[in-house]
C-alpha positions in Angstrom: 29.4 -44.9 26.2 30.6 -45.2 22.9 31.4 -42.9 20.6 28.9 -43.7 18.0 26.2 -44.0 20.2 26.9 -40.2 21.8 26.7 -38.8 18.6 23.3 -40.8 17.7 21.9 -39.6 21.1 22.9 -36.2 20.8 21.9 -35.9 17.0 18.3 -37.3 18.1 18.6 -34.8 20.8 19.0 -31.4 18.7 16.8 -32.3 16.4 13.8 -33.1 18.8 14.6 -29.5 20.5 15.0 -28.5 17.0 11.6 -29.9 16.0 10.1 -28.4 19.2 11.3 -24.7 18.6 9.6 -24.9 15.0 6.0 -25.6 16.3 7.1 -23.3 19.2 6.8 -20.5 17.4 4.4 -21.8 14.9 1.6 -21.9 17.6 2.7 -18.6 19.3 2.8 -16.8 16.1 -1.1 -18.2 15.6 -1.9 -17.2 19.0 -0.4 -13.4 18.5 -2.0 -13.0 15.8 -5.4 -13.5 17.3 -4.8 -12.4 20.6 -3.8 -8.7 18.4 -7.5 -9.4 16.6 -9.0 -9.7 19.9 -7.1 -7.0 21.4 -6.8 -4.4 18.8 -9.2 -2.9 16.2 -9.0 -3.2 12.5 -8.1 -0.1 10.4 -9.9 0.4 7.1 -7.6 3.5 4.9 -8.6 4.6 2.1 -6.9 7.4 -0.2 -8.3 9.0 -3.0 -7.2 11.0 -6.5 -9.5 12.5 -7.8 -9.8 13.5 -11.9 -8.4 16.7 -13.4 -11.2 19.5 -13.5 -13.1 18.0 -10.3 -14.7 21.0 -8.8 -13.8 22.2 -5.2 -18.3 22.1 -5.0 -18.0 18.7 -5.9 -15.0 17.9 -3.6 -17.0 19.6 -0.8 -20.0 17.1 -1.3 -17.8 14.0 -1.9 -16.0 15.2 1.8 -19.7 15.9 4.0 -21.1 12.6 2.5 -18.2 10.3 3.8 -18.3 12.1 6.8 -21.8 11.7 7.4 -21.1 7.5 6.9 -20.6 6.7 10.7 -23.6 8.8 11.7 -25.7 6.6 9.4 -23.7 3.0 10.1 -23.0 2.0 13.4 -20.1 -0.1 12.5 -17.7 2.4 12.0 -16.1 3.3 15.7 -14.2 5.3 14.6 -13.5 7.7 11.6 -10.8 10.4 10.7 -9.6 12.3 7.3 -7.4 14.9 6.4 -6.0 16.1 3.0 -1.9 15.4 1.9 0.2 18.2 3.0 3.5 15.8 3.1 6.3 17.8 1.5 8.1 14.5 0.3 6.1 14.7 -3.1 5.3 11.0 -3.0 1.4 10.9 -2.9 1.3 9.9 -6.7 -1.7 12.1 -6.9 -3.8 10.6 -4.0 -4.8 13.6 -2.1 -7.5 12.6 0.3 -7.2 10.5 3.4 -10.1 8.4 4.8 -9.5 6.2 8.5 -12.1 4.2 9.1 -11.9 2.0 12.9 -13.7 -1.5 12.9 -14.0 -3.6 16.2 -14.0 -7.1 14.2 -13.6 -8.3 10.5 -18.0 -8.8 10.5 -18.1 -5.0 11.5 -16.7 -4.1 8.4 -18.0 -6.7 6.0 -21.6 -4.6 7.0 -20.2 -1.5 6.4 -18.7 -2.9 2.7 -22.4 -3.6 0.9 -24.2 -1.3 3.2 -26.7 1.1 1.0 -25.1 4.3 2.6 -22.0 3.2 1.7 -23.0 2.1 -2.0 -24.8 5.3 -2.5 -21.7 7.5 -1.6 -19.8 5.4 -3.9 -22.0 6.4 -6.7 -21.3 9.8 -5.8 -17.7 9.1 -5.9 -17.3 7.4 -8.8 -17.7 9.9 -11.5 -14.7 12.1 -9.8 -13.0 9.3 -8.7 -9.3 8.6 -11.2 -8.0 5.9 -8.6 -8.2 4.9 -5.2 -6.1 3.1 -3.1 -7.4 0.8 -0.1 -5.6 -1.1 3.1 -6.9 -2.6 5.9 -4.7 -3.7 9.1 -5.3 -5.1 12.8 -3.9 -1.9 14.9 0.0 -3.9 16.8 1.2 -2.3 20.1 
């Protein structure tokens, strides 16, 4: 075989393997990421910082009427908070840690609009300076 022609036939070669790895991983980056949807649940985190001069009454209320959320929507499989003790000082004033657990994206677009969950936030709101919110599908 000619030189030319080996060069031509291996050029044609790499890039079809080439061509083949890209799509490869395309389509089994696509299927992780819905096999870790169906697989996983979805965490819903919220943090909040609350205004100078909020009383630790008012705190209190804000903190028994989140907690009484998954009692009043099913939705919410699971739920968890705790208050920032890190010592690293980098909470930039968000003191108050919400974990909500969703089994799929629909569970939590209920819980979003859902009156109990509207009616806490107008409970919140007044005390509320800023709140930070992220949401993730749970990896291995």
């Amino acid at each position: 075989m000619k030189p030319i022609y080996l060069a031509i036939t291996l050029f044609a070669t790499l890039s079809s393997l080439t061509l083949i790895s890209f799509n490869w991983k395309d389509s089994n980056h696509e299927k992780t990421h819905l096999t870790m949807q169906q697989d996983s649940v979805l965490r819903h985190v919220v943090l909040f910082q609350f205004k100078e001069g909020t009383s630790a009454e008012d705190l209190n209320e804000i903190e028994m009427a989140f907690k009484a959320l998954p009692s009043k929507i099913s939705e919410i499989k699971g739920f968890e908070w705790g208050m920032n003790n890190s010592p690293e000082g980098l909470n930039k004033g968000f003191t108050h840690c919400y974990f909500l657990t969703f089994h799929s994206e629909e569970d939590r677009a209920v819980y979003l609009p859902h009156p109990d969950h509207k009616a806490f936030g107008a409970l919140l709101g007044p005390h509320l300076a800023d709140v930070l919110v992220v949401d993730y599908w749970a990896g291995e």
